[in-house]
C-alpha positions in Angstrom: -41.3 56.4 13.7 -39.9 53.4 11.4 -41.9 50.5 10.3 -39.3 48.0 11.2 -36.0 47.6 13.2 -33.0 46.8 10.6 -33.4 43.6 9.0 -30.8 40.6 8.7 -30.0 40.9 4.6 -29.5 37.6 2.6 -25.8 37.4 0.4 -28.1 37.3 -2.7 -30.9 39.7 -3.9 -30.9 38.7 -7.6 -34.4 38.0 -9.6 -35.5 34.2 -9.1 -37.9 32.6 -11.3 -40.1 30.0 -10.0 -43.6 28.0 -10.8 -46.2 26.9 -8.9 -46.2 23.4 -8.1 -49.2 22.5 -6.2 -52.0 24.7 -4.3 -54.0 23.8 -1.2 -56.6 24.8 1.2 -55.7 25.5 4.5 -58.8 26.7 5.8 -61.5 29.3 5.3 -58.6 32.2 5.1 -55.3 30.3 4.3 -54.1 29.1 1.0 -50.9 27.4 0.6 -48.8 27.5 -2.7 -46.0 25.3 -3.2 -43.3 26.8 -5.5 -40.4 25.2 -7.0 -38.9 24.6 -10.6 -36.8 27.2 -12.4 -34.5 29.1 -10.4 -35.2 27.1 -7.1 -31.6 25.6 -7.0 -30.5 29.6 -6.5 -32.5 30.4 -3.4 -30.8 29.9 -0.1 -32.9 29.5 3.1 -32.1 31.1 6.2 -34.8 30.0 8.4 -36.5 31.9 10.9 -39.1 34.3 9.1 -37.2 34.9 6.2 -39.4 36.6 3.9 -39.6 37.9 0.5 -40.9 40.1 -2.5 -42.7 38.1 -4.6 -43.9 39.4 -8.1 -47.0 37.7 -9.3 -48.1 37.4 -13.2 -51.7 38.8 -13.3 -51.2 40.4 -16.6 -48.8 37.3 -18.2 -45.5 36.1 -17.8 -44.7 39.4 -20.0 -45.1 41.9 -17.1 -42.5 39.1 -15.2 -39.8 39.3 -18.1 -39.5 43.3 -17.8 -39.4 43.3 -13.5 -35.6 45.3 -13.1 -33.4 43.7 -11.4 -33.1 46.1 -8.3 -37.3 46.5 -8.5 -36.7 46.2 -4.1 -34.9 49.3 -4.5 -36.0 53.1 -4.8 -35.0 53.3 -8.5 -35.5 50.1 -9.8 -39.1 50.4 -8.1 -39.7 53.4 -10.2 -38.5 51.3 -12.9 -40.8 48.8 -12.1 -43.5 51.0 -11.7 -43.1 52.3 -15.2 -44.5 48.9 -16.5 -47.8 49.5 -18.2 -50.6 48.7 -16.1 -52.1 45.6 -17.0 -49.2 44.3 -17.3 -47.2 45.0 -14.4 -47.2 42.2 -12.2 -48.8 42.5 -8.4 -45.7 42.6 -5.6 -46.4 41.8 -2.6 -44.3 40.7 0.8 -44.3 36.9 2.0 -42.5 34.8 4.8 -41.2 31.1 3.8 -43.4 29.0 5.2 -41.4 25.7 4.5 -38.4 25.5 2.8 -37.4 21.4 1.3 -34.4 21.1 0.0 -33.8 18.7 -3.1 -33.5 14.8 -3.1 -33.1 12.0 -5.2 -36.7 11.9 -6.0 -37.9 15.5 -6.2 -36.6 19.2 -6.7 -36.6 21.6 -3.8 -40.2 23.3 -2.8 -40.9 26.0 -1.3 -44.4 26.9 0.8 -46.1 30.3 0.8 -49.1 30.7 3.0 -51.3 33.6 2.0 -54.0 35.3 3.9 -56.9 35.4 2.1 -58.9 38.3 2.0 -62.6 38.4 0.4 -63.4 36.0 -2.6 -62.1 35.3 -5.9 -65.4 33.8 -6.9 -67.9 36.8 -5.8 -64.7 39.6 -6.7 -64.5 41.0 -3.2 -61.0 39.7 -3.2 -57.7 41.5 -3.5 -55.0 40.7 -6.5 -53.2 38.4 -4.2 -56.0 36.6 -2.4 -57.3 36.2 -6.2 -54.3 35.2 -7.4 -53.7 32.6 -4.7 -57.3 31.1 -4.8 -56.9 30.7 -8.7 -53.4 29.9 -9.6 -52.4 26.5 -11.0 -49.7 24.4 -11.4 -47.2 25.6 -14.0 -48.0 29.5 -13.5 -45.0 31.4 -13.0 -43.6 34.0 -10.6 -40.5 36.1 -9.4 -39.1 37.0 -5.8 -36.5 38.5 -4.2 -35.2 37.5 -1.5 -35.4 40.1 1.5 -33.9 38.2 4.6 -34.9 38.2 8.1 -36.6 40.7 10.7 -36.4 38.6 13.5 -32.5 38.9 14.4 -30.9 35.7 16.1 -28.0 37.2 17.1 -30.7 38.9 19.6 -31.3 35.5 21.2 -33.2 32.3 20.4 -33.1 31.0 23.7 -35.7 33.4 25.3 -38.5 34.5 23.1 -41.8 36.6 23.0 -43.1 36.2 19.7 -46.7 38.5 19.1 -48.6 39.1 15.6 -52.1 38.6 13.9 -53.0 36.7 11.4 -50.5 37.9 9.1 -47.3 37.0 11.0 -48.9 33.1 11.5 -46.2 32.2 8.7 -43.3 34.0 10.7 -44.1 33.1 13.8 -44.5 29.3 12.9 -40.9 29.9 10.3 -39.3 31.2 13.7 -40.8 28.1 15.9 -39.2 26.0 13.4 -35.5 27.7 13.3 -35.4 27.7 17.5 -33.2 25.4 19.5 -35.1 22.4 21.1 -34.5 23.6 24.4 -35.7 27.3 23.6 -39.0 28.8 26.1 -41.3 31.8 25.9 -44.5 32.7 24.3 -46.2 33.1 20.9 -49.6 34.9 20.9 -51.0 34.8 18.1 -54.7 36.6 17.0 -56.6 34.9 14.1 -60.0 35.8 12.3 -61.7 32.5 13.5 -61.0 29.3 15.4 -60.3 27.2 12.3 -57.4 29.7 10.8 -55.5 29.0 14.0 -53.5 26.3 12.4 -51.2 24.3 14.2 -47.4 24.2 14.0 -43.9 22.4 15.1 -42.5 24.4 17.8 -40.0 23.6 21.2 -41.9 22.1 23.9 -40.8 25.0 26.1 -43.1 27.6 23.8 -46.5 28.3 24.9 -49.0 29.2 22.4 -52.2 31.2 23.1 -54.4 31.4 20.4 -56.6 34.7 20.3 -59.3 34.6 18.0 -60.2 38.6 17.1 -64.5 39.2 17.2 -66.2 40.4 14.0 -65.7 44.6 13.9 -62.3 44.2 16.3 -59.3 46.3 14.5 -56.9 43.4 13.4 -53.9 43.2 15.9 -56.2 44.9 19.6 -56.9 41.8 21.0 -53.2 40.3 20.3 -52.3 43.4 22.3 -54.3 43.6 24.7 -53.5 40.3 26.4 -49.9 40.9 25.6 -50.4 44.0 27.6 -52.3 42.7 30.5 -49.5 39.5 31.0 -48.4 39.4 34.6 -44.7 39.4 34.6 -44.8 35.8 35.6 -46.2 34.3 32.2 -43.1 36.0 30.1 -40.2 34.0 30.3 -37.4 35.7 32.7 -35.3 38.4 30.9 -33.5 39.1 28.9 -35.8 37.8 26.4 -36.2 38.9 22.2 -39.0 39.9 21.4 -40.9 39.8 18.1 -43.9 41.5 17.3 -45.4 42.0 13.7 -48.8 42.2 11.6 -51.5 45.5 11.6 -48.3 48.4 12.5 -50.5 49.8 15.6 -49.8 46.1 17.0 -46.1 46.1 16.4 -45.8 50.2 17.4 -47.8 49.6 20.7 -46.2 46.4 21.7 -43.0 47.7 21.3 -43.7 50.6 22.9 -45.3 49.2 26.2 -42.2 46.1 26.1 -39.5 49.0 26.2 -41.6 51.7 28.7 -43.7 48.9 31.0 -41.7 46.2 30.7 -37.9 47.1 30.9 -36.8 45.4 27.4 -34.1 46.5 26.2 -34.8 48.1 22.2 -31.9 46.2 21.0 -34.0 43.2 22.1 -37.2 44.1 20.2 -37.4 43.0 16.7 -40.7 44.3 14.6 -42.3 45.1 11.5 -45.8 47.0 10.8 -46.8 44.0 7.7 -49.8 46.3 6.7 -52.6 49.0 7.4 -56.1 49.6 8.8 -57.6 51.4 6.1 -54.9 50.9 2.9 -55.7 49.8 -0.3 -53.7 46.9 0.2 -50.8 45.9 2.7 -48.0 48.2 2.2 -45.8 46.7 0.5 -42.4 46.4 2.9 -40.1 47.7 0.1 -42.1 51.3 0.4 -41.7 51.3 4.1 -37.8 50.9 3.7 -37.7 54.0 1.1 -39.8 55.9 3.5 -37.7 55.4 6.8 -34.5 54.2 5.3 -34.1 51.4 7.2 
């Protein structure tokens, strides 16, 4: 079954070089890092959850310089892989958070939210989570932009919006992109109260905050009350759904909005973000070779 329904492609995928601007603490598992600088000018933001590979320099700037220019693609991933170890730089999949465009006084930023996962300071955390925890102003790092999963042309006006901790970013880029008068839902599961940060959205979205117990697989509570909705808490249909994070979450969801619910699967956008049980999140350009999508 594929990972993710076809995705709204940006009219650019070249290489972008940015650096970090500033870092800050969002709470006990969210750091946010403000990019900007260097190639900024060439990155156009689409809104929504528009996401994005982003290569980042734990082994030097010198892994960054020899990234292909096609590394989001089967061959140039190869390519990319063939980059000694230690020196290849970590890629990994991340939603704009914010996007500011330049002004008189400033260049344009751009906000990355990452999940953190363990600790930098005790080594229990992951090459991201590390990364983000300990980067500093001046580092620099690569993306390429990927576009959106959540399609508008499959309505903005009526929206179910699902995901765990992971999808926070989307879910708030998505809020954020919606017309004023948009209504629906958004639940969204977190680790713990204080990661269930707050965001703009339309008055007419309701927010229900699910915070997952210790030992709970990352996206069953999100789905479960998703599943146990009466019909009369979902805005009338047709509605577009979107449902990411763990893939069981997206699978399921998808599964019991098209067979329980009557949506049609035109209407469903989703993406499985990452795996129970992996190494690390799959990264999204993997899941595209796999199923083609």
């Amino acid at each position: 079954m594929a990972q993710s329904s076809r995705l709204v492609k940006p009219s650019s995928q070249d290489l972008v070089h940015l650096q970090v601007l500033r870092t800050e603490r969002l709470s006990a598992h969210w750091m946010r890092v403000t990019l900007g600088g260097g190639e900024i000018d060439r990155f156009r933001p689409l809104g929504y959850d528009q996401w994005f590979r982003l290569f980042l320099p734990v082994g030097g700037d010198a892994g960054l310089e020899r990234i292909p220019a096609k590394a989001n693609k089967l061959l140039g991933y190869l390519r990319f892989l063939r980059i000694p170890d230690g020196m290849r730089p970590v890629m990994r999949n991340y939603t704009v958070r914010a996007f500011r465009p330049a002004t008189a006084d400033r260049g344009a930023e751009l906000d990355v939210d990452f999940v953190l996962h363990g600790s930098a300071a005790d080594g229990t955390a992951g090459p991201a989570s590390r990364w983000a925890e300990t980067c500093t102003a001046g580092e620099s790092v690569v993306l390429i932009d990927e576009g959106l999963a959540f399609n508008p042309e499959r309505g903005t006006d009526r929206v179910v919006l699902a995901s765990d901790e992971t999808g926070l970013p989307a879910i708030a880029g998505i809020c954020a992109s919606l017309p004023a008068d948009a209504s629906g839902l958004a639940i969204i599961e977190v680790p713990s109260a204080v990661d269930a940060l707050e965001f703009d959205r339309p008055a007419g979205i309701d927010v229900r905050w699910v915070v997952r117990e210790h030992g709970v697989k990352p996206g069953e509570p999100a789905f479960r009350i998703l599943a146990e909705l009466p019909e009369r808490d979902l805005p009338a249909q047709p509605y577009h759904a979107f449902i990411v994070g763990e893939q069981a979450l997206p699978t399921g969801a998808r599964r019991h909005l098209v067979s329980e619910r009557g949506v049609p699967k035109d209407l469903v956008s989703f993406c499985g973000y990452w795996r129970v049980g992996a190494a690390s999140p799959t990264p999204r350009a993997q899941q595209q070779v796999e199923v083609g999508a």
